[in-house]
C-alpha positions in Angstrom: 4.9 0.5 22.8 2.1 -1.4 24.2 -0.4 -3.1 22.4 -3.9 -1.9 22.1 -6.5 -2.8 24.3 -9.0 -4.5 22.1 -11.9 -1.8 23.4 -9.1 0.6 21.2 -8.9 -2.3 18.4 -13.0 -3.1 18.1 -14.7 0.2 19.4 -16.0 2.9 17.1 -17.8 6.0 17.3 -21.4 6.9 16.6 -21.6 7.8 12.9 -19.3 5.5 10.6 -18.5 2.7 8.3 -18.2 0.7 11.5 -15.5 -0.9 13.7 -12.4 -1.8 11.9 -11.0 -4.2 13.7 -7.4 -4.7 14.7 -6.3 -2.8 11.2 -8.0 0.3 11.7 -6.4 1.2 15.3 -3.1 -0.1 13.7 -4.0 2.6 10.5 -4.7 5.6 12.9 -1.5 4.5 15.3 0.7 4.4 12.1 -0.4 7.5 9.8 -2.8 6.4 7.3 -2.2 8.9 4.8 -4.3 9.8 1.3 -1.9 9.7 -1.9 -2.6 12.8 -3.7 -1.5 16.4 -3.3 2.1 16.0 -4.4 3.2 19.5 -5.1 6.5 19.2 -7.2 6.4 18.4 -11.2 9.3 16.3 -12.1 10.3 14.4 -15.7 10.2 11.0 -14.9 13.5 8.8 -16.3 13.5 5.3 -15.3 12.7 2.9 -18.0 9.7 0.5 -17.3 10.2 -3.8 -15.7 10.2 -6.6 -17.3 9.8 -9.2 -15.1 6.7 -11.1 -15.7 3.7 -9.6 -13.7 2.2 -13.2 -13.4 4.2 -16.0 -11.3 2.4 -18.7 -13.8 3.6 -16.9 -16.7 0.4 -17.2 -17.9 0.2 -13.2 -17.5 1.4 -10.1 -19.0 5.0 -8.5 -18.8 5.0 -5.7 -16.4 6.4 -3.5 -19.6 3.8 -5.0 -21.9 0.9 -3.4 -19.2 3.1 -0.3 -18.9 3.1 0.1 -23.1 -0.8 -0.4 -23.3 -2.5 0.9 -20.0 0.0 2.9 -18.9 -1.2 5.1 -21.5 -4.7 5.3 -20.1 -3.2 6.6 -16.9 -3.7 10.2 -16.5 -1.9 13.0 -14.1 -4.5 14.5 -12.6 -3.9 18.6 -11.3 -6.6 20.9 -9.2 -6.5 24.1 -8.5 -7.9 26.2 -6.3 -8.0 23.7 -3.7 -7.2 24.6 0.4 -3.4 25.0 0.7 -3.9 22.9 4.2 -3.9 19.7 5.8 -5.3 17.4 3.8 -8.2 15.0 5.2 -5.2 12.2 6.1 -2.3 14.5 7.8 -0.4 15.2 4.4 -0.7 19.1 3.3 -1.8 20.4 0.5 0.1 22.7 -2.3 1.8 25.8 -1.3 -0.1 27.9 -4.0 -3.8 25.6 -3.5 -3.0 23.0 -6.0 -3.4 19.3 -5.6 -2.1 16.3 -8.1 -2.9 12.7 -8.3 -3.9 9.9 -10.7 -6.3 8.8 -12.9 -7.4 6.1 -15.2 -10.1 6.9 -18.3 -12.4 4.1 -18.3 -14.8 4.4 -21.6 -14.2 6.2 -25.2 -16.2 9.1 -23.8 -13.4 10.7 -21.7 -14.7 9.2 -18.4 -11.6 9.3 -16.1 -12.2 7.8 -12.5 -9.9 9.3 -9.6 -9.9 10.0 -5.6 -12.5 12.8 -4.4 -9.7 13.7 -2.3 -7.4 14.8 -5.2 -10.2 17.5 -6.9 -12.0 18.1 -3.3 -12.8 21.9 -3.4 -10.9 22.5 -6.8 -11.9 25.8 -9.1 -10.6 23.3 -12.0 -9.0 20.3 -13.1 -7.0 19.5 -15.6 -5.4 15.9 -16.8 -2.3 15.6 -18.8 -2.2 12.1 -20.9 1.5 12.6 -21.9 4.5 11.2 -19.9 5.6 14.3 -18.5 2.7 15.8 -17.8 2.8 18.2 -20.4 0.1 19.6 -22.5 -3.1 19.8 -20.0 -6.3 19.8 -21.0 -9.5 20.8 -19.4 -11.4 18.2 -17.3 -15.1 18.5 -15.8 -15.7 17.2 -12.7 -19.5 15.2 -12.9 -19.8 13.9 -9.6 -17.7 12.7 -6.1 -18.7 10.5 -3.4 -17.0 11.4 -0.2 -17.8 7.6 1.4 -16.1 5.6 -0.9 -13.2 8.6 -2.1 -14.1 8.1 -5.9 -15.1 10.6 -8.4 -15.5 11.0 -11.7 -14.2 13.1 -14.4 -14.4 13.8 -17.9 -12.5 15.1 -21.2 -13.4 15.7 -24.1 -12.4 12.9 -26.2 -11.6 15.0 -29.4 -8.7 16.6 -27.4 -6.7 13.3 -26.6 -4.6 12.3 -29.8 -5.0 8.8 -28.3 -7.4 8.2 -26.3 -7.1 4.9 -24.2 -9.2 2.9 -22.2 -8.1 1.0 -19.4 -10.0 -2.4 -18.9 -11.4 -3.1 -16.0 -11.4 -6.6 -14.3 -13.3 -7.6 -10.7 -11.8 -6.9 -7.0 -14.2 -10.5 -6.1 -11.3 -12.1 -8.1 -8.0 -10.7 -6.4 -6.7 -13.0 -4.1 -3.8 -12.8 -1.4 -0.2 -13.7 -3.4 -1.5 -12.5 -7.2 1.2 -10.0 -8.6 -0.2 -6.4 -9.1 1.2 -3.3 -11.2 0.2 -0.1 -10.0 0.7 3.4 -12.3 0.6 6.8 -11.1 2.4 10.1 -10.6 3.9 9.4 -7.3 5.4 12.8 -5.8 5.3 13.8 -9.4 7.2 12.0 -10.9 4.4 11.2 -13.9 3.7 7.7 -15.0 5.6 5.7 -12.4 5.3 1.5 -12.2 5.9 -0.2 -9.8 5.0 -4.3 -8.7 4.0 -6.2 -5.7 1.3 -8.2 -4.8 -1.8 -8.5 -3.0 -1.3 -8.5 0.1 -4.8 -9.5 1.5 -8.2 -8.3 0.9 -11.6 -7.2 2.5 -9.7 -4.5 4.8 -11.6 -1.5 5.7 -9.8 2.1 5.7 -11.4 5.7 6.5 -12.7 7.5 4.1 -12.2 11.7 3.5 -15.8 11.9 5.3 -14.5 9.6 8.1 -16.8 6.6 7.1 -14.8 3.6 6.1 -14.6 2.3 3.0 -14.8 -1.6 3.1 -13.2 -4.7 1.0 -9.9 -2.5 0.5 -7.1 -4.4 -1.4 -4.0 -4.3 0.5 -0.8 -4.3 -1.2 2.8 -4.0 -1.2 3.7 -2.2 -4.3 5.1 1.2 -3.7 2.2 3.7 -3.5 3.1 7.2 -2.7 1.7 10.9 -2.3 0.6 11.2 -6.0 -0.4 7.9 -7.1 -4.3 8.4 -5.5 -6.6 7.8 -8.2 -3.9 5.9 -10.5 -4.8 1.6 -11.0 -3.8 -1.3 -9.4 -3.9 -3.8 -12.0 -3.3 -7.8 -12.2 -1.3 -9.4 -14.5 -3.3 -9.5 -17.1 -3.6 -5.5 -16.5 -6.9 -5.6 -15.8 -7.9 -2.9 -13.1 -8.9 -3.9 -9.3 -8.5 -1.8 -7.4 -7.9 2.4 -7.1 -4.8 3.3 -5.7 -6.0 5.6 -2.2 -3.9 5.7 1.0 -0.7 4.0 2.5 0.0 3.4 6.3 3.5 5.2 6.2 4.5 4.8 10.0 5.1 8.1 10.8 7.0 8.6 7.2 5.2 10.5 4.4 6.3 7.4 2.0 6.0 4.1 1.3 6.4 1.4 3.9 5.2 -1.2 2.0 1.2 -1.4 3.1 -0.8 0.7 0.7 -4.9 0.4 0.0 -7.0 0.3 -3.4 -10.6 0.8 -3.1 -12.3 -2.1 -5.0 -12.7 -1.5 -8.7 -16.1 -3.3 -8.3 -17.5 -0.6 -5.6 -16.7 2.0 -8.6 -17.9 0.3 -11.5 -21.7 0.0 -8.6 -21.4 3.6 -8.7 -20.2 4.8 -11.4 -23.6 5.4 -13.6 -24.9 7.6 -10.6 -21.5 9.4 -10.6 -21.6 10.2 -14.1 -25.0 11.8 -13.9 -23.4 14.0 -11.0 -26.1 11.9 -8.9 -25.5 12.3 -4.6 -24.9 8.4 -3.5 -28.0 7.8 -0.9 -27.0 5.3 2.0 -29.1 3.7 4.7 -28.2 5.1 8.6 -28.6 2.8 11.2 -26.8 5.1 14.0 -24.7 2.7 16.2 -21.4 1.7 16.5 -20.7 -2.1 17.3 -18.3 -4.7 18.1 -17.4 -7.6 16.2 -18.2 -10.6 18.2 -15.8 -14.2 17.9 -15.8 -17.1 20.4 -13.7 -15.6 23.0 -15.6 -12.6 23.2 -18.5 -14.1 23.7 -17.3 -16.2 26.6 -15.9 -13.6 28.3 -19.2 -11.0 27.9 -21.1 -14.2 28.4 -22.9 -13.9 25.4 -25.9 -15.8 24.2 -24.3 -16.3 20.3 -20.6 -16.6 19.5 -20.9 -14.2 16.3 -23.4 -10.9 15.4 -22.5 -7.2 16.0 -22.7 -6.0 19.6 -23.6 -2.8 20.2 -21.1 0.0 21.6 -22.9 3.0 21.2 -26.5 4.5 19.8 -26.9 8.3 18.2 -29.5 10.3 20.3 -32.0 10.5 18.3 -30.4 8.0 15.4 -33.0 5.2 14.1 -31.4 2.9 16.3 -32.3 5.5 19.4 -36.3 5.7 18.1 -36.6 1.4 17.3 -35.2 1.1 20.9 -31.7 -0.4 20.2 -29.4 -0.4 23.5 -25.8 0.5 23.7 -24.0 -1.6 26.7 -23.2 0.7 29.8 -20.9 -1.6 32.1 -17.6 -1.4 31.4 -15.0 -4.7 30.5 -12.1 -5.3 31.1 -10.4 -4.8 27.8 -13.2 -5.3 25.3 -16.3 -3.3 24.6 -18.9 -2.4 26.9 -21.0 -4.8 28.1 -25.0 -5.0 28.0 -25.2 -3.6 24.5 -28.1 -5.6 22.6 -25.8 -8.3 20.0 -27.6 -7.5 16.4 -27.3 -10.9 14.5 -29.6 -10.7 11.7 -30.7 -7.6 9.7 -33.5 -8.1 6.6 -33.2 -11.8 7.0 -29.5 -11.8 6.7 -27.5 -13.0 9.0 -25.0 -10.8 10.8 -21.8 -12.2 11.7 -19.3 -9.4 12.3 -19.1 -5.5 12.4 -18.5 -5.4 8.2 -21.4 -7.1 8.0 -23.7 -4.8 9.8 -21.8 -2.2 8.3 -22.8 -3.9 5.2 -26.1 -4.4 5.2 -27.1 -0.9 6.1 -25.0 0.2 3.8 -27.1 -1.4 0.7 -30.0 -0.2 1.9 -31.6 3.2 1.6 -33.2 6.2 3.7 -36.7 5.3 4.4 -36.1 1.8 4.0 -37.6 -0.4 6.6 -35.3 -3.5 8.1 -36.3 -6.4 10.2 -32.9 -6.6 12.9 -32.7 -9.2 15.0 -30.7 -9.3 18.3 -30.2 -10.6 22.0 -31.0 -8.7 24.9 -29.5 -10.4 27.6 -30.7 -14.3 26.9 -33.6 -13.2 25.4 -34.0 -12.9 21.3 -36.7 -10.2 20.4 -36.8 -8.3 16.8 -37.8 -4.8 15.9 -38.3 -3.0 12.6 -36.6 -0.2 12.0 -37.0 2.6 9.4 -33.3 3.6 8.5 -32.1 7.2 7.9 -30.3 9.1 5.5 -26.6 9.0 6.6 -24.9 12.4 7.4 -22.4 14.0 5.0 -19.7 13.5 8.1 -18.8 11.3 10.5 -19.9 12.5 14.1 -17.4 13.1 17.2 -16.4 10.0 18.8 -15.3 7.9 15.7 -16.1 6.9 12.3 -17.1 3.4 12.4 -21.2 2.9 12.8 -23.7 1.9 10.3 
């Protein structure tokens, strides 16, 4: 099979979390697939690892983290849901029910999971046994599409034990620590298994079709059923959420599975709990990460910033007068788009950073953005919008 062209690799349509780089056209080539919805119910029977989850054996046993926050690991069941495709290519339950993961993360019953494993459920239910047995009601309080997280709750005085899992910081995960993930992959409820990070600050699509950035990457086995379920370190502190694998065309594990930061969560999780819609700042382009090379052969007037690919009609970016390029390269993005290098002060280096900063800002929000048209540096403000519940046609990568 060929290789991408890079316009493939860097380009993005007119709505998103922004380009994506090499990894996101490798993610859509390969089958990036959520890990919920598995729709058979099986005892599980292997006994938990041993091996040390820390190389400096400075960390926890893999069985010791099983023992004590495996407990606070949940099987998560929806009904009601669509008995279709789901949002990433895997379908749903025969008879509209979905199951996944989830991890309770205070005293009150607050359980954090995928909004792709309750999306459109009548009711959810968690089971905090081992083979899934005696499930007990769960509310849903809140879901945010653009990050894949929601929020349930139990009532506390229904668990006979209720454990909380501790949560650490994604900022601290770094490429070679050993991870433990826990889940109900395929149904087969309270499953471990090890690996460990296998880099960071990746960006995957979320259900809406934004993207969801600083992803852990890892190579623990994460299938259909673990979504929702913890990726812990050694010390079996959570990082990360357990979300979507690239499965190559399989509907398993192929080694490359993706946690949504623990720390995006733990931002949103007061709002969540409230049942509070998540408000984001919309820009309304989609842009190209600029590097060295790129910029010699565009003949750029900076060697790093965001170029622009494309501009909504009508978008903030279309009212401020923001230009998309309109000449075509040969295997890169277009060329003549205004290169955005600084937004609110801050300088903008890459796509994830434009993505970024819009990203922490809100509708209504006014943003100083700096860019080159041509050789010439000029700045405009521009009051940012309220971004649309979906991605529009073309792609799902644009502040």
């Amino acid at each position: 099979m060929s290789s991408p062209s890079r316009l493939s690799l860097f380009l993005a349509g007119i709505l998103g979390g922004l380009v994506v780089l090499v990894l996101g056209a490798v993610l859509i080539s390969t089958d990036v697939i959520d890990t919920g919805d598995s729709t058979k119910e099986v005892v599980r029977e292997p006994a938990p690892l041993t091996r040390p989850a820390s190389d400096s054996g400075g960390g926890r046993t893999v069985s010791e983290i099983y023992r004590e926050e495996g407990r606070g690991v949940v099987f998560v069941r929806a009904e009601g849901v669509a008995a279709s495709e789901g949002p990433f290519g895997l379908p749903g339950g025969k008879d509209g029910t979905a199951t996944g993961s989830g991890f309770v993360v205070d005293e009150d019953g607050t359980i954090i999971t995928n909004a792709h494993v309750v999306e459109g459920s009548d009711e959810v239910s968690v089971s905090f046994e081992e083979d899934g047995s005696d499930l007990i009601d769960a509310k849903v309080l809140g879901r945010d599409e653009s990050t894949d997280l929601a929020v349930l709750r139990v009532n506390p005085n229904d668990v006979k034990d209720l454990r909380v899992v501790p949560l650490g910081s994604s900022k601290d995960a770094k490429v070679g620590d050993p991870v433990v993930a826990i889940g109900n992959p395929f149904g087969y409820t309270r499953t471990v298994t090890t690996g460990i990070v296998s880099a960071v600050a990746r960006r995957i699509n979320a259900p809406n079709d934004f993207t969801i950035g600083n992803v852990i990457q890892t190579d623990a086995s994460i299938n259909p059923g673990n979504s929702g379920g913890p990726l812990l370190d050694a010390e079996g502190r959570v990082i990360g959420i357990n979300a979507q694998i690239a499965t190559g065309g399989t509907e398993g594990s192929v080694g490359i599975g993706f946690a949504i930061p623990i720390d995006t969560a733990k931002d949103l999780l007061p709002q969540l709990r409230k049942g509070e819609d998540i408000q984001r700042g919309f820009l309304g382009v989609s842009a190209a990460t600029v590097d060295v090379k790129l910029a010699e052969e565009l003949k750029l007037p900076a060697d790093e910033g965001a170029l622009i690919a494309e501009v909504r009609d009508g978008s903030p970016a279309d009212d401020a007068g923001l230009r998309a390029g309109d000449a075509p390269s040969a295997d890169g993005p277009p060329r003549g788009g205004d290169l955005i290098v600084s937004i609110g002060g801050e300088a903008i280096t890459s796509s994830d950073d434009l993505v970024t900063a819009v990203e922490q800002k809100g509708p209504g929000d006014e943003v100083e953005v700096e860019y080159f048209r041509g050789k010439e540096k000029k700045s405009v403000t521009v009051k940012l919008g309220e971004r649309p519940d979906k991605a529009g046609i073309g792609g799902p990568r644009a502040p």
